[in-house]
N, C-alpha and C positions, 0 to 999 in steps of 0.2 A: 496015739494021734493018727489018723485017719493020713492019707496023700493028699498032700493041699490044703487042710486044713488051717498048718499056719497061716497059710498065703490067707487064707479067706476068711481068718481072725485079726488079721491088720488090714484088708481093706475093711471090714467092715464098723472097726474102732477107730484107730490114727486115722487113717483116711480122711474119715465119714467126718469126723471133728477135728480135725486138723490140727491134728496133738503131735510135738516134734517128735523124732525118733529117739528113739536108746540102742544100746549094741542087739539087746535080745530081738528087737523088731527087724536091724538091719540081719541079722542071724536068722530070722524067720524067713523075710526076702531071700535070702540068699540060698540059702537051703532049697525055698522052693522052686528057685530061676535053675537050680542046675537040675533040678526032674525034669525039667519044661521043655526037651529035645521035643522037635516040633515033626511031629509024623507028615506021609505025605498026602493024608486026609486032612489032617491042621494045613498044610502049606495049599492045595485045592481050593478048598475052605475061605481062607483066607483069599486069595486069587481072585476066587469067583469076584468079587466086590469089589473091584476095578472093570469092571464091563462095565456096568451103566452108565460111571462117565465117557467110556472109549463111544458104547452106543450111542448116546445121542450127540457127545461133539462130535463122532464121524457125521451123522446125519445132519445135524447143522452147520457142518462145515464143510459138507460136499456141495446141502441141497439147498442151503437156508435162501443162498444169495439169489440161485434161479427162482427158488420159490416165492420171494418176496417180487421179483421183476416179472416172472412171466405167470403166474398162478394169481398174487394176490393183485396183480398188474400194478404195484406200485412205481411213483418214479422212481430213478436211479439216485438221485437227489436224497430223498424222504429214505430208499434203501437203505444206504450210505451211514444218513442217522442212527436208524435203527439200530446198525451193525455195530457202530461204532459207541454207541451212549451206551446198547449193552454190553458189550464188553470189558469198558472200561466201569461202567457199577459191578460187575462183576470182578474186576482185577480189584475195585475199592471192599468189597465184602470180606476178600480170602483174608487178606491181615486182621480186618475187626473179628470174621468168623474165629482165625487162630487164636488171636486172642481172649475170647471168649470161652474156646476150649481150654487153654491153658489157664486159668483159672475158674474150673470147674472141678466140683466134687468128687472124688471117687464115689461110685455106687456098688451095689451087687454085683451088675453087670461091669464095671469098669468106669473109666471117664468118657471113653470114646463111642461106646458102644448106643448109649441114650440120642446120642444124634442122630448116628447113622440112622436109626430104626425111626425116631420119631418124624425126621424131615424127610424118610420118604413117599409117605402118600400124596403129601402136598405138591412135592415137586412133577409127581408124576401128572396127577392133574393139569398146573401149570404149563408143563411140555402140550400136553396135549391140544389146548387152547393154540398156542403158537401156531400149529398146522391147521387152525380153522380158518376160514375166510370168513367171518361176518356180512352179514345182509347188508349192511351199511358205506358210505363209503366216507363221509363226513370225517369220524371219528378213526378211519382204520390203522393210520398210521400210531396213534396212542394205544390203539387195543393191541398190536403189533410190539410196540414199547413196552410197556404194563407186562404182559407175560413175558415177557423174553428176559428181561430183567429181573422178575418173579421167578423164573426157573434158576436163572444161575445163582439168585441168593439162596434159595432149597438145595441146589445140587453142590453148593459150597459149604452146607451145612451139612452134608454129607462126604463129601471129597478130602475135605481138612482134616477131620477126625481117620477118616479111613487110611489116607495115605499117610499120617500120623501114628498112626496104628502099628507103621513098622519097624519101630521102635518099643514096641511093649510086646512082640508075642515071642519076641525071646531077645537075652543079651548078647548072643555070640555073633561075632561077624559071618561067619562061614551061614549059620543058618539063618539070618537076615539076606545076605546075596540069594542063597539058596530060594527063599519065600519069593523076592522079589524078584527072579527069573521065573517062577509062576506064576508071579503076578505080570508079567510085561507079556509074556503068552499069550493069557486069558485076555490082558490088554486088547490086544493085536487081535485077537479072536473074537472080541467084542466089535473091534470095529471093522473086523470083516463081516461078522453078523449085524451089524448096524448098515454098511455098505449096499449087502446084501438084501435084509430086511424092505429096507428105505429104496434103494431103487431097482429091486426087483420089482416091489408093488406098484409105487412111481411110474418106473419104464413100463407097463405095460398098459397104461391109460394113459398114454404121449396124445396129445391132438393134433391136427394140423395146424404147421408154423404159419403166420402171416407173412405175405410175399409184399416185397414193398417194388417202388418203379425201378430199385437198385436190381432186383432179379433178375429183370428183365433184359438187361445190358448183360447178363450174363448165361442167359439159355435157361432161366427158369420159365415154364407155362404159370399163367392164371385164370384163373375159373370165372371169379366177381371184380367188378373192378368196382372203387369205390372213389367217385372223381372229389369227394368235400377234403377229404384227407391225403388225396394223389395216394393212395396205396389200391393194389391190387392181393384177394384174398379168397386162398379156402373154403370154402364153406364147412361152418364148423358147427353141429346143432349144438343146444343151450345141454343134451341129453352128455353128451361128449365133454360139456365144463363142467359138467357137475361130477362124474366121473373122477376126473381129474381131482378136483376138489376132496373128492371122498378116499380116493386115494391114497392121497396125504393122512388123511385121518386115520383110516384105515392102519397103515405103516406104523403112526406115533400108537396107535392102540397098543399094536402086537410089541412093539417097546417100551411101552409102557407098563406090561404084564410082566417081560423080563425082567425091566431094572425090581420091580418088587422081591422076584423071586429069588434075584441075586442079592437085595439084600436081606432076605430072613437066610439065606444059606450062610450069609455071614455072621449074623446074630447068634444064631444057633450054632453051629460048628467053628465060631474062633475063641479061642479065652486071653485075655485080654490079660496082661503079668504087668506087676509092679516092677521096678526098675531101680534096685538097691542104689546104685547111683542116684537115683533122680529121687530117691526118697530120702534123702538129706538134704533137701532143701530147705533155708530156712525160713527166709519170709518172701511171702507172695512180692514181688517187684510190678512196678507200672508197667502201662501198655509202653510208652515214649522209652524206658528203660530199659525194657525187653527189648526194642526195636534198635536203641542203639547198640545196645549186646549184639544182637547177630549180624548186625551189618558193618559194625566194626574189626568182625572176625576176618581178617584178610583168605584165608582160604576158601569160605560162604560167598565175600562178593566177588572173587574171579569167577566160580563156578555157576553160579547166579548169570554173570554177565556174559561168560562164555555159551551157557545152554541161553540165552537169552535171544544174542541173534542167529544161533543154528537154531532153536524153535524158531522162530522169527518167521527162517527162509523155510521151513516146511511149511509153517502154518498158509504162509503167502500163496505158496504150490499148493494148499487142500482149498482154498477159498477159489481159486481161478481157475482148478484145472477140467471142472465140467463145463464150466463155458467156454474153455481151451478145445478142448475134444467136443464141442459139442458145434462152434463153429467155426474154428480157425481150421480143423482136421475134420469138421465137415460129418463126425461119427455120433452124428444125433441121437442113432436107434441105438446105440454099442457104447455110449459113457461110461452108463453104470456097470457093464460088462468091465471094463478098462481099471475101473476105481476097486473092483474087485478083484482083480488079478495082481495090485498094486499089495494089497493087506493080502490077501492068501500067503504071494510069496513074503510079507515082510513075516506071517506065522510063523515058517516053515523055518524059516533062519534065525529067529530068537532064540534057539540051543546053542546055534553056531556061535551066538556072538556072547552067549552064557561064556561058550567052553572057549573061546577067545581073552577074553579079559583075566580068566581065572590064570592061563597059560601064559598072556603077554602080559596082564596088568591094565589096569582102566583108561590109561592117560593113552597109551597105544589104541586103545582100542576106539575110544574118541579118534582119533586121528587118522584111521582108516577105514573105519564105519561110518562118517561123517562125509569125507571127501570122496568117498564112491558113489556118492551120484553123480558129482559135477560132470564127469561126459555124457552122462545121459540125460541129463538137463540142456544140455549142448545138442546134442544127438536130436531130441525132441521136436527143435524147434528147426532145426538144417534138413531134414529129410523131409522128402513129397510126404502127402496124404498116402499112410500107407496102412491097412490097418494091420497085418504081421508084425510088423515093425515097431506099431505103435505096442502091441501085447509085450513080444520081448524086448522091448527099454525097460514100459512097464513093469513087468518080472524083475528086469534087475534092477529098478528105482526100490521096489519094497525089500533089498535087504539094505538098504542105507535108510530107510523108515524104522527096520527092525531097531538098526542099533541106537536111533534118534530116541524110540519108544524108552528102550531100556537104560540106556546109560544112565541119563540124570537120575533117575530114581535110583541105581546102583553105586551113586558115588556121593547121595545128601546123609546117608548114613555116617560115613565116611566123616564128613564135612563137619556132625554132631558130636561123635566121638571126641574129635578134636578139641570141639569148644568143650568140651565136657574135662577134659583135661586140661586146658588153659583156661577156664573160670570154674574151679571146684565150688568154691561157693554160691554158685548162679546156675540151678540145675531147674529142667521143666521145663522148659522153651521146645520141646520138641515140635509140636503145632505152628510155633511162631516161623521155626524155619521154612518148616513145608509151605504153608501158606503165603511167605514173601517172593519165595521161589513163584509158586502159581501164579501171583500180585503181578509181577513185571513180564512173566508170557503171557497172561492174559490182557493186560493192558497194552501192551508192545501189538500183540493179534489183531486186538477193536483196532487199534492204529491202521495200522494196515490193510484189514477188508475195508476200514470208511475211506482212505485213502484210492485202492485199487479201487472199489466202486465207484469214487466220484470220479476216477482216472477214466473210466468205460461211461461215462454221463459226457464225461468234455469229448470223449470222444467222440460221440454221436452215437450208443446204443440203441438200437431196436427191440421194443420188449415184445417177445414172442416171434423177433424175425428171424424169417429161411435162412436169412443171410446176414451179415453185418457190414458196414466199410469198413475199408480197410484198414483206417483208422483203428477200428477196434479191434481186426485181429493184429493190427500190429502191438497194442497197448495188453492184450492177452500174452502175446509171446513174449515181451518184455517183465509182467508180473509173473510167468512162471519160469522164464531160466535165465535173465542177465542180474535182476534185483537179487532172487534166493543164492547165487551163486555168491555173489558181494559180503551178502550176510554170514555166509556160512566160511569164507575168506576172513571175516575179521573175529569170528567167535572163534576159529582155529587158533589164530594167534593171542587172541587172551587165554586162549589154554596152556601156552607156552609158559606163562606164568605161574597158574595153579601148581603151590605145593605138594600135593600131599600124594606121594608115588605108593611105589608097594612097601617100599623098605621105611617108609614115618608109617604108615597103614599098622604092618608088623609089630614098629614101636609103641604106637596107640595102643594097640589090641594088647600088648604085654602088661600096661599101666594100668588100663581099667581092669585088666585081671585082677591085680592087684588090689584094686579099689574095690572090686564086689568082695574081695575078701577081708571079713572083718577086720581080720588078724593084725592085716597090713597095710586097713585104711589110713590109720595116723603116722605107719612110717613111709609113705611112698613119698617120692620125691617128684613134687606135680610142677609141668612149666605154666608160670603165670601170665607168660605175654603168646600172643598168636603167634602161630608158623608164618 
């Protein structure tokens, strides 16, 4: 028999028909999970497939919020919805998406594999629409809705399966960290190419800001005055908006080309393993019963609740901080400059915080990769308009981004194993966890940009002004370092909670050994209630 072979005679019979196991099938699995050392063209491979969403939530979450105020000129008001309705259908798809996935078919390609491939054209399309501006102005807020929400139900359709995924391309812990330290890289890489991409092309078809009567108190000149509306303005041709306009389009284009290519690299060069564990399951269980399963696992919802408001307080700092730099610090031409020196260095330091965790342990490593922003979150908002200054916080903000990126996805493996050992008979949920994880940062996010934007509405924003009141640079420094501070202050302390150190980690990892092993799947001695 040929290498792989077995493996690819029970996915394609039990599987495909969903016929229980016997020992020879769990024999077949197992046999073939221990060839399945995953190279580091598999682990690349695999990697790759977490850019597209790093691309385009870096772009929508650097640029989406200027782009709806000062490109699509919407109000702050109507913004605020948008941001916020999609978000939150987005946080509502990832648990129905999971679920969906976990009860799907094994095919040729896998379970996971037919998603990823099939929901990417669509979604790319989707995306694309988002950066248009329509002719119209009646309807733009819907057309605005409609795609934004249309994207993250495509890219959820994609994202679930994928980061799902890393739990099928191999059993072992060490090569699971190992993939997902490649994968939190290429992460990071993504959304410095997304950063990059988006406001390289962006920043260089800037127009002239409108100057209001507020400038004027302040030593700005104006060219036109316009006495219906008391503001004073730029002259700015229609050649100049459109520019602008196209821009944008431009940008989603050449992102749009990537996310494809990232994922046929994954289709093509990942193989998708059955999971001897996970193929004893017996009968398919409900959506409401899967759900009480993992969130009744106490180690799932501290970790859950801990990365919930450290995501939280990052997410809050990616939504505000180009209208931060853009006019509370006054660095209109030099944002996307800044947002890219944020992701470079968080690159450069995701080895660091690899070889950190493997040395301290994860629960350290949360704890000092998390709390190293907070002085420079302080820092940010106490120092003049400096632009040096503003580069190295910068610099050292993206290694506490690095370890934001990495962690969580380094410790829901962890979290699986777990349950996998305190409910033996309740296996296959792998999807359901990933996707409730995504469920409440993504819902907790729309919270909070709909929130911060209508925060910069009460305050009295200017869409496309030189300047703002102060009102709103003060309502900008408060959304990026006194709120994420707070946040990131009380997800530390529910980590103090979270069981599961190196030494249960060790213990886990010794039982499921156990368990892939035929021999000694019916004598192990498995705990039935949570850590």
């Amino acid at each position: 028999m040929a290498k792989g072979e077995g493996s690819e005679q029970y996915s394609n019979t039990n599987l495909l028909q969903n016929k229980p196991l016997n020992e020879d099938d769990v024999k077949l699995a197992t046999k073939s999970d221990r060839g399945g050392r995953l190279t580091v063209c598999n682990k690349i491979c695999y990697a790759i497939g977490g850019a597209p969403y790093q691309i385009t939530g870096c772009a929508l979450g650097f640029f989406l919020q200027i782009y709806l105020l000062d490109v699509a000129q919407l109000d702050p008001f109507y913004a605020s919805i948008i941001l916020f309705v999609g978000r939150a259908w987005d946080a509502v798809t990832d648990p129905t998406v999971g679920f969906l996935v976990s009860r799907s078919c094994w095919t040729r390609f896998g379970r996971m594999m037919p998603w990823i491939l099939l929901s990417t054209p669509f979604a790319v399309a989707s995306y694309f629409l988002i950066w248009y501006v329509p002719s119209f102005d009646q309807g733009k807020v819907i057309w605005y809705l409609v795609f934004y929400c249309l994207f993250q139900t495509l890219q959820t359709c994609f994202h679930v399966p994928y980061s799902s995924l890393t739990m099928f391309i191999s059993s072992e812990q060490k090569e699971r960290d190992s993939a997902t330290a490649y994968r939190m890289t290429v992460e990071v890489l993504g959304s410095v190419l997304g950063t990059a991409i988006q406001g390289q092309i962006v920043g260089g078809a800037n127009v002239p800001c409108i100057q209001s009567a507020l400038d004027l108190g302040r030593g700005v000149n104006a060219t036109v005055f316009l006495p219906e509306v008391n503001v004073t303005k730029e002259y700015v041709s229609l050649d100049e908006l459109v520019l602008q306009k196209k821009s944008y389009m431009v940008a989603a284009g050449v992102i749009g080309i990537v996310y494809i290519v990232c994922a046929f690299i994954v289709f093509f060069g990942v193989r998708e393993r059955p999971d001897p564990t996970t193929l004893q399951a017996k009968k398919p269980i409900s959506f409401f019963q899967g759900l009480r399963l993992v969130m009744g696992h106490g180690p799932y919802a501290k970790l859950v609740m801990g990365f919930l408001f450290t995501s939280l307080a990052f997410m809050l700092l990616e939504g505000n901080f180009a209208l931060f730099c853009t006019y509370t610090l006054g660095f209109r031409n030099d944002f996307q400059n800044i947002l890219l020196a944020i992701m470079i260095s968080a690159t450069l330091t995701i080895p660091f915080w690899q070889w950190f965790l493997t040395k301290f342990g994860k629960k350290t490593a949360v704890y000092f990769g998390i709390s190293w922003v907070i002085p420079f979150m302080i820092l940010i908002v106490l120092i003049e308009s400096n632009l040096i200054v503003t580069y190295m916080v910068s610099v050292a903000a993206g290694i506490s981004v690095a370890a934001a990126f990495l962690l969580p996805w380094s410790m829901l493996p962890d979290v699986i194993d777990d349950f996998k050992i305190c409910n033996p008979q309740s296996q296959g949920h792998e999807a359901i966890f990933y996707s409730f994880y995504v469920f409440f940062t993504k819902f907790a996010s729309g919270v909070s940009l709909g929130i911060s934007t209508l925060s910069l509405d009460f305050a009295g924003y200017l869409t496309r002004g030189c300047s703002q009141p102060d009102a709103v640079n003060l309502t900008l420094k408060m959304l990026v370092s006194p709120a994420p501070i707070v946040l990131i202050i009380l997800g530390l302390i529910i980590f103090k909670l979270y069981p599961i150190n190196e030494e249960t980690r060790q213990k886990n990892k010794k039982i499921l050994q156990d368990m892939r092993n035929p021999a000694g799947i019916t004598n192990t001695t498995l705990r039935q209630t949570p850590v």
